[in-house]
C-alpha positions in Angstrom: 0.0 0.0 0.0 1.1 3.2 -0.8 1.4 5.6 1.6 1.4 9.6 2.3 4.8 10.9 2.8 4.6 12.5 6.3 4.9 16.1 4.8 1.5 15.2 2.9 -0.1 14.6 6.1 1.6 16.9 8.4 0.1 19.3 6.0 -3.7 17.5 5.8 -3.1 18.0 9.6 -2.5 21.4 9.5 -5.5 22.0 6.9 -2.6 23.1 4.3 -3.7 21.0 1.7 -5.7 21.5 -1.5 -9.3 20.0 -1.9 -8.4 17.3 -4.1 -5.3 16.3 -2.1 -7.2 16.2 1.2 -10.0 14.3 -0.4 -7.5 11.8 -1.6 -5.7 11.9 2.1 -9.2 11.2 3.5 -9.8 8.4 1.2 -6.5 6.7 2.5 -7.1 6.8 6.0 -10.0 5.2 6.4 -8.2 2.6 5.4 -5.4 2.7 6.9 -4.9 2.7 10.9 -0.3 3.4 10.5 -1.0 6.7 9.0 -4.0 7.9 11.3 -1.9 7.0 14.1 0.1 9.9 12.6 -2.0 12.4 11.8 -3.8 12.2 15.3 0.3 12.5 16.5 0.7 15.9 14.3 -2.5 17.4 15.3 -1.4 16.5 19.0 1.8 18.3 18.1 0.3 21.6 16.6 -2.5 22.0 19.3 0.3 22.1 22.0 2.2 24.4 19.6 -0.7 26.5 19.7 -1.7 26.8 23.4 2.0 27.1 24.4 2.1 30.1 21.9 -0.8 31.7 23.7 1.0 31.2 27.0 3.5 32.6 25.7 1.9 35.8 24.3 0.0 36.3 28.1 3.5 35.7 29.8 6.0 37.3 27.9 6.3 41.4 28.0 5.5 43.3 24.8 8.0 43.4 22.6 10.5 46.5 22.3 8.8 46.9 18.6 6.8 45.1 16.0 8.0 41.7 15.6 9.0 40.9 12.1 6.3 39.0 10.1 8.1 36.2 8.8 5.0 35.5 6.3 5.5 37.6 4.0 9.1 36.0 3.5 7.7 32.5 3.5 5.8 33.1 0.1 8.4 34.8 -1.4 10.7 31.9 -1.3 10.9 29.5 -3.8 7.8 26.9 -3.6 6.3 28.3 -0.6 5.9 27.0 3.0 5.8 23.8 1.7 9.5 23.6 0.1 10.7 25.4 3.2 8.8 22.5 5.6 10.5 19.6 3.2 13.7 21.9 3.2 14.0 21.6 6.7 12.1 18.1 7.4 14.9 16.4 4.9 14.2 13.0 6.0 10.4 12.8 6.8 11.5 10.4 10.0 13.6 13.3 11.5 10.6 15.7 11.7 8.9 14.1 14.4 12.0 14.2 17.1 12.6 17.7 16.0 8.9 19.0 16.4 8.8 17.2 19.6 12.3 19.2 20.6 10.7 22.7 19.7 7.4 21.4 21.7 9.6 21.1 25.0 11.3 23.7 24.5 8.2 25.7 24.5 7.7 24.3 27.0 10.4 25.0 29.3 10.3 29.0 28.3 6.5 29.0 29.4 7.5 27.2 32.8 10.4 29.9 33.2 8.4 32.6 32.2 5.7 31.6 35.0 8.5 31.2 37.6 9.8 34.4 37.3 6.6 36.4 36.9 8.2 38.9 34.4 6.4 42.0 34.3 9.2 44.4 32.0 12.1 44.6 29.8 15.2 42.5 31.9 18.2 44.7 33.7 21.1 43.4 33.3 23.3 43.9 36.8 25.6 46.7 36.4 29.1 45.3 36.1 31.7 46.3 39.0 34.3 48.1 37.5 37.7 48.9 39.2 37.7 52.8 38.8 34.2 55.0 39.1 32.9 55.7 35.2 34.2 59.4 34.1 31.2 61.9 34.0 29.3 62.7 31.3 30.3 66.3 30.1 28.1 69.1 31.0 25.5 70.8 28.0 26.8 74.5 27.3 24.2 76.4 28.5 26.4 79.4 29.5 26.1 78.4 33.4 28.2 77.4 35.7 29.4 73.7 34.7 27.4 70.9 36.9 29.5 69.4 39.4 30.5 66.0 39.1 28.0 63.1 40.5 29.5 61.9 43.2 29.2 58.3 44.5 25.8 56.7 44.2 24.0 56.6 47.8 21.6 54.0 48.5 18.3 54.9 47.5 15.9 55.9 51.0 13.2 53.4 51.8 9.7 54.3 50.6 8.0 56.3 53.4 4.4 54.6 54.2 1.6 56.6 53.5 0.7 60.1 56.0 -1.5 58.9 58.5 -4.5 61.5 59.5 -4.5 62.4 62.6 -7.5 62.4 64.5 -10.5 65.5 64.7 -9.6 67.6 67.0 -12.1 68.7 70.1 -11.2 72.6 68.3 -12.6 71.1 64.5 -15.6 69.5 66.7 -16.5 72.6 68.2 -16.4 74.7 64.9 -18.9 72.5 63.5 -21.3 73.5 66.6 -20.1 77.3 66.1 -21.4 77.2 62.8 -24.6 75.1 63.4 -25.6 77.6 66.2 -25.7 80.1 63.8 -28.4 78.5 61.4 -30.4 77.5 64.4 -29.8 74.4 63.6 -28.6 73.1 67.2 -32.0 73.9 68.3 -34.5 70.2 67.6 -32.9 69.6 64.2 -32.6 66.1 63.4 -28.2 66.0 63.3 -25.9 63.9 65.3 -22.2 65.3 65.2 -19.2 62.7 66.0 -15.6 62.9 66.1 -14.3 60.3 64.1 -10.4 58.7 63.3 -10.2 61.3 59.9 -12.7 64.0 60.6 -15.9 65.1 62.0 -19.2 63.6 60.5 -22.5 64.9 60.7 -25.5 63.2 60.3 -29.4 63.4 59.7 -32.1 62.0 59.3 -35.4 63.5 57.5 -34.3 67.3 57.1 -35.9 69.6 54.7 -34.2 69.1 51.0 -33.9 73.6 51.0 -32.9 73.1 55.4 -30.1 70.3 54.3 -28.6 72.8 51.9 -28.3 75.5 54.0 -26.7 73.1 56.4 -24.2 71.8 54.2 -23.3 74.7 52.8 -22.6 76.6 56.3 -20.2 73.1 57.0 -18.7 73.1 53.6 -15.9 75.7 54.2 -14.8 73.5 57.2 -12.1 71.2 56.5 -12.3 67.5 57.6 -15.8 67.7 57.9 -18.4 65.1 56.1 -22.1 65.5 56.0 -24.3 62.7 55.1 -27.8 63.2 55.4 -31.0 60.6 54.5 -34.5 60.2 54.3 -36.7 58.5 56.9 -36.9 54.6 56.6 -40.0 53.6 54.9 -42.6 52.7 56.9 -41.6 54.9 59.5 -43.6 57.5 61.0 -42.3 60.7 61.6 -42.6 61.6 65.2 -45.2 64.0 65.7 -44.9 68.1 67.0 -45.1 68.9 70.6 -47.6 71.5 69.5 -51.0 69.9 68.8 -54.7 70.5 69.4 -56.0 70.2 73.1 -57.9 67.3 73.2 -61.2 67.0 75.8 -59.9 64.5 77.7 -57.9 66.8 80.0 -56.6 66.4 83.3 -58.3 67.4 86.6 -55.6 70.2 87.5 -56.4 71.0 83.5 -59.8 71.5 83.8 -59.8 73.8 87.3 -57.3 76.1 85.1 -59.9 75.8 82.5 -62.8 77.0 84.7 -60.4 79.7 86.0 -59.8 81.2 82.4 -63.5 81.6 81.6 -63.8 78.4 78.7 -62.3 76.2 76.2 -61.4 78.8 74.2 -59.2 80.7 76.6 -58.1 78.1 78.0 -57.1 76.6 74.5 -55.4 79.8 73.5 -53.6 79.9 77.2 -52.1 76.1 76.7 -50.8 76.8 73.1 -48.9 79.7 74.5 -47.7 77.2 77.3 -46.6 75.1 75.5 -44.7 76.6 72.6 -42.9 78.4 75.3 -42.0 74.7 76.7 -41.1 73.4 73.5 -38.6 76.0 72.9 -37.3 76.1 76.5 -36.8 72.2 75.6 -34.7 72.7 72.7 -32.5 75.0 74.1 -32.0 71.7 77.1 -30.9 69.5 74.4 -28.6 71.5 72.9 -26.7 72.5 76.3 -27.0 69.1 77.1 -25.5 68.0 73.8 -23.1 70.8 74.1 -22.0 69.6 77.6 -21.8 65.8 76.5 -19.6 66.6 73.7 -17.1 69.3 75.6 -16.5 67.3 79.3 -14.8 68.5 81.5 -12.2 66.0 80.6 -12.2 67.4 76.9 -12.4 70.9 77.5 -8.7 71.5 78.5 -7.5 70.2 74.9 -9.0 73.4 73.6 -7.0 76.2 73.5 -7.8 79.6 74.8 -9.1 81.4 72.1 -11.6 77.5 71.3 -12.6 77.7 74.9 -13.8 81.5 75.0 -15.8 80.0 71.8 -17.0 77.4 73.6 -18.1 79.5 76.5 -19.4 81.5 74.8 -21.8 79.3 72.7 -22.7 78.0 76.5 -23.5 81.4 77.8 -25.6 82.1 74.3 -28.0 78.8 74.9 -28.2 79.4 78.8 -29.8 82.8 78.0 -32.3 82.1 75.9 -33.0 79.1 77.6 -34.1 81.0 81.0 -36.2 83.5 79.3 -38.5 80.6 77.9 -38.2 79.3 81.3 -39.0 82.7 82.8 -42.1 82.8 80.5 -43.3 79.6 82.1 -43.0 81.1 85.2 -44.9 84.3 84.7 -47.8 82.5 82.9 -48.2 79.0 84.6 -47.8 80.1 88.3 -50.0 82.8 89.3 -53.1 80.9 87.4 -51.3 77.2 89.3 -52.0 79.3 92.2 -55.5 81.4 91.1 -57.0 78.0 90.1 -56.4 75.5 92.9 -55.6 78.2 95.7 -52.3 76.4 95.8 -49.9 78.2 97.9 -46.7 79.4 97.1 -44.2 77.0 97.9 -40.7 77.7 99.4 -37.8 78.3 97.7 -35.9 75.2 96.6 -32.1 74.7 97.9 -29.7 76.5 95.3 -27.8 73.8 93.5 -24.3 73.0 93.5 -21.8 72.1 90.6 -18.5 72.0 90.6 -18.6 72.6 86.9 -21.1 74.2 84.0 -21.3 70.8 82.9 -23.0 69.5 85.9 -25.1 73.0 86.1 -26.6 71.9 82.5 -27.6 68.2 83.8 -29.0 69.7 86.6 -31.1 71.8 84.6 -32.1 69.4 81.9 -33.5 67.5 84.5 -35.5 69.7 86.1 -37.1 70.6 82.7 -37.9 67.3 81.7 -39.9 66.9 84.7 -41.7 70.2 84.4 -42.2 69.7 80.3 -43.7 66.3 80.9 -46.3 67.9 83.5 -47.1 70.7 81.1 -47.9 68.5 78.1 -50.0 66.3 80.3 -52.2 69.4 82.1 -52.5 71.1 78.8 -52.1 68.8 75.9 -53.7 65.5 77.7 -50.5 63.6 77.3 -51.1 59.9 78.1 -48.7 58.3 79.7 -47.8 60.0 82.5 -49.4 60.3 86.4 -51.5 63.7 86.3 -50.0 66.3 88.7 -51.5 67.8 91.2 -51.1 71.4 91.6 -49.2 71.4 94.4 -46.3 68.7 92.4 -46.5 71.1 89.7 -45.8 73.8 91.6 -43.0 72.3 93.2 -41.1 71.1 90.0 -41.5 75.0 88.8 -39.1 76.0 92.1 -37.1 73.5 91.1 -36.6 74.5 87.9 -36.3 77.9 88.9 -33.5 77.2 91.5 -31.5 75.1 88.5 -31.8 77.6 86.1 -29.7 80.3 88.6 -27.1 77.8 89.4 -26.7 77.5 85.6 -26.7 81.7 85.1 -23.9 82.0 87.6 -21.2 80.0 85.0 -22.3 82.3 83.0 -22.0 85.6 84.3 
């Protein structure tokens, strides 16, 4: 039987050969199991050609420039890629070995090219020389001549990244400067915290034109980040401490009632009441908030000129906070008195701090407990025992002794 000469079916392998060739290739190996063994060995050869090629081309660095196409040179040689294949198969049995050789060596340079993780163009070492290499000569640029390099120095180690230092209790306190000035320290929704990098501020649920303003009052501040969001969904908003009367009104409520002549007065009476607690309220917060945030173990890191601010900002809230509280006075305790023939009761005992921290907690106190009697005598607030006149009257001297322990760190 005549066979293919292995260049014949090196090139069927390869898909090299004409139609009619191919066809007659095809013909021969169904009949033949010697030369299919062969052809199934050549495309094993040339599919590991090709997949170490495109290892290669992943693994290796781009070239310096273009890489010569060789193709063009191929079919301008005499008979083609075919002559040049018998030209260097010469006997057909040698081409086997020596395709095998260049498949190893393949190989090898994608195994070394993996191990070494290659990522540019190789240095070579620089050779040691005996004598140091003579300077290059200086450009003529009508200067002085540049001074020889002298000997190399070893290059410094790479300096790790700057660090942040942490806000400061000054950066803090300018964010509270400049939301006292917008009003904004006074029931608005915002958290402020001292973080590792900065100060963040937080809210939830402010007005889209109120979070502008807000922002754009913090955005001259360095360090500082303001996220605000919307309320959950599903998530009531909580309602105002002003809201309509409703009838079911407590006893001590509905003596005061009969004292002012109606409903209506007395309607008109209680919304005064309490929009003058509400406000007195907000400014409690915010000195509390102010006093939680500047301790008396943080108020020493400031330094003179931060803690006249912060003082100040203090002695601004205490203010107005007394004359709501002073408002409360006037209006609640001579009708207290009128309507339930309470007497007056005696002076509470002036309290003590040893610092205008403990002045505000004192007095924060003693407004919650006189703002959650008010809402319950004149709003019907549930939840809370209804006061007699006599308790109510009480928590007012407390408040009132609190709120001049509080005006003397100020003075």
């Amino acid at each position: 039987m005549n066979h293919p000469d292995e260049t014949t079916l090196l090139l069927y392998s390869d898909g090299e050969l004409a139609a009619d060739q191919a066809g007659a290739v095809r013909a021969h190996l169904e009949t033949c199991a010697e030369s299919r063994v062969r052809v199934d060995e050549f495309r094993a050869a040339l599919e590991a050609l090709a997949s170490y090629k495109q290892k290669l081309a992943v693994a290796l660095p781009p070239p310096p420039h273009p890489w010569i196409d060789i193709r063009e040179r191929f079919g301008k040689s005499r008979g083609g890629f075919r002559s040049l294949l018998r030209g260097l198969a010469g006997s057909p049995r040698r081409w086997v070995p020596a395709a095998a050789a260049v498949v190893v060596l393949a190989a090898a340079i994608v195994h070394h090219v993996s191990e070494t993780r290659h990522v540019g163009p190789a240095v070579a070492p620089p050779r040691e020389s005996a004598r140091p290499a003579a300077p290059l000569p200086a450009k003529d640029t009508g200067n002085e001549p540049a001074p020889a390099p002298g000997p190399s120095k070893p290059s410094a180690a790479a300096k790790p990244p700057a660090v942040e230092p942490p806000a400061t209790p000054g950066e803090e306190l300018a964010v509270f400067v400049a939301l006292h000035r917008l009003g904004a320290d006074l029931g608005e929704p915002i958290d402020v915290t001292r973080t590792a990098g900065g100060i963040l501020v937080t809210g939830v649920g402010l007005d889209p034109q109120r979070a502008q303003e807000i922002r754009t009052a913090l955005a001259t501040l360095p360090r500082v980040v303001v996220r605000f969001s919307e309320p959950a969904a599903g998530v009531a908003e909580e309602p105002g401490r002003s809201q309509p009367v409703t009838p079911q009104r407590s006893p001590l409520g509905v003596l005061i009632e009969a004292h002012l002549g109606g409903r209506a007065p007395f309607e008109q009476f209680a919304d005064r009441v309490l929009e003058s607690s509400e406000a007195m309220m907000a400014r409690a917060h915010a000195l509390r908030r102010l006093s939680l945030h500047f301790p008396p173990e943080v108020e020493p890191q400031l330094d003179p000129s931060e803690r006249q601010v912060l003082l100040g900002l203090h002695r601004d809230l205490t203010r107005a906070f007394i004359q709501r509280e002073m408002e409360i006075q006037r209006w609640v305790d001579p009708v207290l008195r009128a309507a339930s023939a309470v007497p007056t009761p005696p002076a509470s005992p002036r309290v003590s701090a040893a610092s205008w921290q403990g002045a505000v907690e004192a007095l924060f106190d003693a407004a919650s407990r006189v703002d959650r009697s008010i809402s319950v005598v004149f709003a019907g607030a549930s939840g809370e025992s209804d006061p007699r006149a006599q308790h109510l009257a009480g928590q007012l001297a407390r408040l009132r002794s609190a709120s001049l322990a509080a005006e003397d760190w100020v003075r």
